[in-house]
N, C-alpha and C positions, 0 to 999 in steps of 0.2 A: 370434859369431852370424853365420849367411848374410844374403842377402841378405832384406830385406822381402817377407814372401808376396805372392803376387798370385793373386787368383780372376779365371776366367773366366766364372764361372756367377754369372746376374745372377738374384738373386729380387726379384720383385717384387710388393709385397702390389697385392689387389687390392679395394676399396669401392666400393659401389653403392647398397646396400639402404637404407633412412632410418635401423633400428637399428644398420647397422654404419657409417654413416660417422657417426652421433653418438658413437660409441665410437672411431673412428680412432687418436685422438691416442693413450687410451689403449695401444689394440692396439699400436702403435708404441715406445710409451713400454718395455711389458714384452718386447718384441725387443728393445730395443738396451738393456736390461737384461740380458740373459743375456750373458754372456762370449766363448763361441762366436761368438754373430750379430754383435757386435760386433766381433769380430776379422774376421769374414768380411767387412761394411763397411767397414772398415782397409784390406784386400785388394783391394776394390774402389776403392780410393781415395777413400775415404767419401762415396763418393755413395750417396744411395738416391735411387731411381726408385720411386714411389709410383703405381698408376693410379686411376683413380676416373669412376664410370660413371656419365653421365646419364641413359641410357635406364631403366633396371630402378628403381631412384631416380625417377624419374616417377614412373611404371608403378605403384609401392609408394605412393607418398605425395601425389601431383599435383604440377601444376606449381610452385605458390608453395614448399610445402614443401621439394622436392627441390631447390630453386635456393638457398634460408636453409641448410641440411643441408651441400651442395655448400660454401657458401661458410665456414661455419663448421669445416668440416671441413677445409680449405687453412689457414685459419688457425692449429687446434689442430695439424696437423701440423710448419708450419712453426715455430712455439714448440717443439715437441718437441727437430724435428731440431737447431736453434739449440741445443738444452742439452746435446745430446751431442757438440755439436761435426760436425756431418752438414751435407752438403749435399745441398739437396735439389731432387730436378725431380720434378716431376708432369706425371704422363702422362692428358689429359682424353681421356675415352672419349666424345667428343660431336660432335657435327654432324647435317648432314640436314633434320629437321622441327625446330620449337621444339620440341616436344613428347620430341625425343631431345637435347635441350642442342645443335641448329642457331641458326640468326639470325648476322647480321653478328660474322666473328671477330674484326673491330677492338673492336669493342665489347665481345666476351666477354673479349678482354685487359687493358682496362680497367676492368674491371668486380670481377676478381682482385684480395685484398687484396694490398698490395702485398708483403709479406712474404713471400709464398708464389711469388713471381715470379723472383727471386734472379734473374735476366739469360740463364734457363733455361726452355724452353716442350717439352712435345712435346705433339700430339696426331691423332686419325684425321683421316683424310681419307675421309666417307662413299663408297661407289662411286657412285652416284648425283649426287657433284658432282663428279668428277673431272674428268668431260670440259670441262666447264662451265669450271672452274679451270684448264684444264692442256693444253687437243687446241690449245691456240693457242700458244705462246713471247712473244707479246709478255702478252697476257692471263695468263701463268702466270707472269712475271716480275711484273707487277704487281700481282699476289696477293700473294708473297713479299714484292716491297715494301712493301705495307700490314701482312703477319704483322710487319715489322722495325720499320718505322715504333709502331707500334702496342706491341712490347716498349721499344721505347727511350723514348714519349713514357710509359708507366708506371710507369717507374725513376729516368726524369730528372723529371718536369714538375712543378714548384713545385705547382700550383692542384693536381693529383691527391693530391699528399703531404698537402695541407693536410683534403683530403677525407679523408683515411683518417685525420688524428687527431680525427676526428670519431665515426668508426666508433662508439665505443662509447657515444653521445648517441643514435645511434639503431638500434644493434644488440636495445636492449629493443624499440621498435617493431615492427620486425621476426621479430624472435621471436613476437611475439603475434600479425601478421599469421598467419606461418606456422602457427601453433597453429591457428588457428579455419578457416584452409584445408585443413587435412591433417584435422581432422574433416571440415568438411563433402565433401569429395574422398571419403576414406573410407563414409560413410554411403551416397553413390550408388553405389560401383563395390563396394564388397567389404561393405555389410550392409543393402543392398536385395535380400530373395530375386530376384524380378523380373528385377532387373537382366542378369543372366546369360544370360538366353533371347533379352530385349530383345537385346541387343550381339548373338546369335548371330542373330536373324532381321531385323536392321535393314541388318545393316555385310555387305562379302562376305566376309565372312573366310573363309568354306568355300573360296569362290573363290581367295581372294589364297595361300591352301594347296594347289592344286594349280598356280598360276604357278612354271614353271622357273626361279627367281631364290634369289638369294641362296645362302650357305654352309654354313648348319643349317637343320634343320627349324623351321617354325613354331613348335613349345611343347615345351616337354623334356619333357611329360607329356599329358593328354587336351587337344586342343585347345578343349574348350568351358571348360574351369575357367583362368581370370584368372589365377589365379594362376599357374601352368603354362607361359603365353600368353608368348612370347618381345615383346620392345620393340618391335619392328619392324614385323611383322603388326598389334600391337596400334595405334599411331599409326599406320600404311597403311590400318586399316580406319575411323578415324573419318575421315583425311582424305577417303576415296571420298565417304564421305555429306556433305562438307562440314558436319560440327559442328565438328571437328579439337577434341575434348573433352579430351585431354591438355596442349593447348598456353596452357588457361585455366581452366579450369575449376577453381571453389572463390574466383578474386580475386574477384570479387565481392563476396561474402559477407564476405571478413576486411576491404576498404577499406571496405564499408558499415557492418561493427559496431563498429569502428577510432572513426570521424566521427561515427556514433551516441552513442556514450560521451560526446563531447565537441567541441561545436561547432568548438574552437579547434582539434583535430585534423584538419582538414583543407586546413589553411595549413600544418601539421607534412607530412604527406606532400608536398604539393605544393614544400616549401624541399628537402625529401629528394633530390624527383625532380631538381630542378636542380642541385644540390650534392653528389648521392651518386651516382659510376657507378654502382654496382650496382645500384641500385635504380631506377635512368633502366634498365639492361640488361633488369631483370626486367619493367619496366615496357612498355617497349617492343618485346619481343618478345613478350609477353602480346598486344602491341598487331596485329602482326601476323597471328599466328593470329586474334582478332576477325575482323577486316578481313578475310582471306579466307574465314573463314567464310559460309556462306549457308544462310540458317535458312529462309525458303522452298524450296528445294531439299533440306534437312534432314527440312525438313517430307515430302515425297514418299517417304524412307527411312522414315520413322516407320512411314507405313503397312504397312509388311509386317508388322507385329509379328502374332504369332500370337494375342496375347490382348490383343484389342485394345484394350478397358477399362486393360488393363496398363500398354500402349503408350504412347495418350492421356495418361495420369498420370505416364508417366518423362518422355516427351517433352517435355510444359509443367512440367514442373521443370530440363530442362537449359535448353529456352528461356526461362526467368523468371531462372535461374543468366545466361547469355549477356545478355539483357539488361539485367539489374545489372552485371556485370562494363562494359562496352560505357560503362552511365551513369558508373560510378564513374572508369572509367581517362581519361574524356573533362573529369571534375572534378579530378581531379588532374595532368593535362598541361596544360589550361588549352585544350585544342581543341573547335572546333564539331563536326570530323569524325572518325571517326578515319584516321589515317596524314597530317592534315592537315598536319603536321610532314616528313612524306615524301613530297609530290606526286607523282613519281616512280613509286612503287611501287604509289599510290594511285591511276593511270591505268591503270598496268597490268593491275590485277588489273578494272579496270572494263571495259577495252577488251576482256578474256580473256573474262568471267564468259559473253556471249552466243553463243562459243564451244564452251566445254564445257556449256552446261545442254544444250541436246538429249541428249547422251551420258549425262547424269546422266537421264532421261527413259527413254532404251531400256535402260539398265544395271537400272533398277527394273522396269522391263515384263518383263524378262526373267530377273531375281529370282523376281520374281511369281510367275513361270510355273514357275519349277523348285521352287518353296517349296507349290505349290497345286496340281501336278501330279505330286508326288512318287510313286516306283513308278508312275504310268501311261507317262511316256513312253517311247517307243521307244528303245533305248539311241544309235542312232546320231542321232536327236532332240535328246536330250539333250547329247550329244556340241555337237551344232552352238552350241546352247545355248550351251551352257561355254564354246566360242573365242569365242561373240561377246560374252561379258561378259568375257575378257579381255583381248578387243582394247579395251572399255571401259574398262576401267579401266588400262591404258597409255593410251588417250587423255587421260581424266581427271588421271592422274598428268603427264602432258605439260601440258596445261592448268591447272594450277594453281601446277605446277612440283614439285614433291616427291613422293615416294611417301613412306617410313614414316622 
């Protein structure tokens, strides 16, 4: 026999959706079942590179769901690859807004069962934090040092090990959170008729689709159908209105009916939150989209709804959602504020907030005006229009710090 094949050509599946990365493991299991694919991983020198997407995974499921989905799904991979003798690196399709798997990447390190971690990371780097990360050399070393720090204390650190044999004490928990989030998630975004029109006459997203950015179009199909709607535009648009509706929306509800069931269950989360990264990760960066959000200023988008009755009625159901979500994560961190655990970040966004509201003020006056003047104005009216609610909404995005 010659020498050992060797392929150059690297495949790499790809998971995102809630039903495909609950079948992962599966999917995986029947590749490296077949003979071919497995020789072809032999060739590669049995790596597989696996990626897995948090934006679309949102998008699909809401926040609580898609992060349970996400993490379940690293798991059943890494038990797969273990059985066929595979090594495995996963490539996380995440960053940016919480709402597209963004927030602290020390955290999201930690937060990874550990099995799935194998001493191997890749992931994006959104364009929007590059600069942020990287236009400096000492600030871009420093980053790397925390990605390093942050893989080696996940592989070495006694107290994380002992947390992940824990994992399946309250992996049920979890599960059931995520259940009663991905209905209620569901219910609002994809089986409220309503809904659709609201999102199209509240958020800019007409606007944020004629902005020169980014690499694809907005939606691989008609821009008003959700489902269609690319990750990006979709968390771009709620963050303009400041609801930032992807990056919480549904916790609420599953910590509320969770505690409801059972008085003693809410010493169960809160032992969670201190003893489980992941569920400190999920928690926590739930915690920030809260915190930036601004539901007086939310309030101001509401009004453009075209039917208004309509409006009124989504509206104080995402605000009655936010402020449950808000009471509950503030009863299970044990805080009077939120971000009161992050003073820091919890300055900033207060020191910012009187900054950007004027802009959030003429960004809606001048909604208004193209939503209520529609075919009358003058095209080169209109025109002016349009720059100055893009220069809006770069402000806004400068101001709060994220776009999508």
């Amino acid at each position: 026999p010659g020498p050992p094949a060797v392929s150059r050509v690297q495949i790499v599946p790809l998971f995102e959706l809630i039903p495909e990365l609950r079948r992962a493991g599966e999917v995986m299991e029947t590749l490296f079942s077949l003979p071919e694919y497995r020789a072809h991983v032999a060739a590669r020198g049995d790596l597989q590179e696996i990626m897995l997407g948090y934006s679309d995974s949102n998008k699909d499921g809401g926040y609580l769901a898609a992060n349970w989905e996400l993490y379940r799904a690293q798991k059943a991979l890494a038990e797969v690859c273990a059985r066929h003798g595979v090594t495995l690196r996963l490539f996380h399709g995440r960053g940016g807004a919480i709402g597209r798997g963004g927030g602290p990447t020390e955290r999201a390190i930690l937060a990874q069962p550990r099995a799935a971690l194998n001493g191997r990371l890749k992931l994006t780097e959104q364009g929007e934090v590059i600069s942020a990360r990287y236009s400096h050399p000492l600030i871009g070393r420093r980053h790397l040092e925390q990605l390093t720090h942050a893989m080696l204390r996940a592989a070495l650190s006694p107290a994380i090990a002992a947390s992940q044999l824990r994992d399946r004490e309250w992996e049920p928990v979890m599960a059931e959170l995520a259940d009663i989030a991905l209905r209620c998630y569901r219910e609002l975004v994809y089986e409220t008729p309503a809904f659709r029109q609201f999102f199209a006459d509240v958020t800019p997203m007409a606007e944020i689709a004629r902005l020169n950015m980014a690499s694809r179009p907005v939606a691989r199909g008609a821009v008003r159908d959700i489902e269609h709607l690319r990750a990006i535009p979709w968390v771009f648009s709620w963050t303009q209105t400041r609801m930032n509706l992807p990056g919480w929306y549904g916790i609420g509800t599953a910590l509320e009916a969770f505690c409801q069931r059972d008085p003693a269950h809410a010493e169960r989360l809160r032992q969670m939150y201190r003893d489980w990264p992941f569920f400190r990760s999920v928690i926590d960066n739930a915690q920030i989209s809260l915190g930036v959000a601004d539901f007086p200023v939310a309030a101001l988008y509401a009004t453009l709804a075209s039917d208004a009755d309509a409006g009124r009625a989504l509206f104080a159901r995402i605000e009655a959602e936010y402020e449950r979500s808000v009471r509950m994560v503030l009863r299970v961190t044990g805080q009077e504020r939120l971000l009161d655990n992050s003073p820091t970040l919890q300055r900033s966004i207060r020191l910012r907030n009187p900054y950007v509201d004027p802009i959030h003020h003429v960004q809606v006056h001048l909604l208004r005006q193209l939503r209520e003047r529609a075919g009358q104005l003058a095209p080169d009216e209109e025109e002016r229009i349009h720059q100055v609610i893009l220069h809006a909404i770069n402000g806004i995005a400068a101001g709060v710090q994220t776009t999508g």
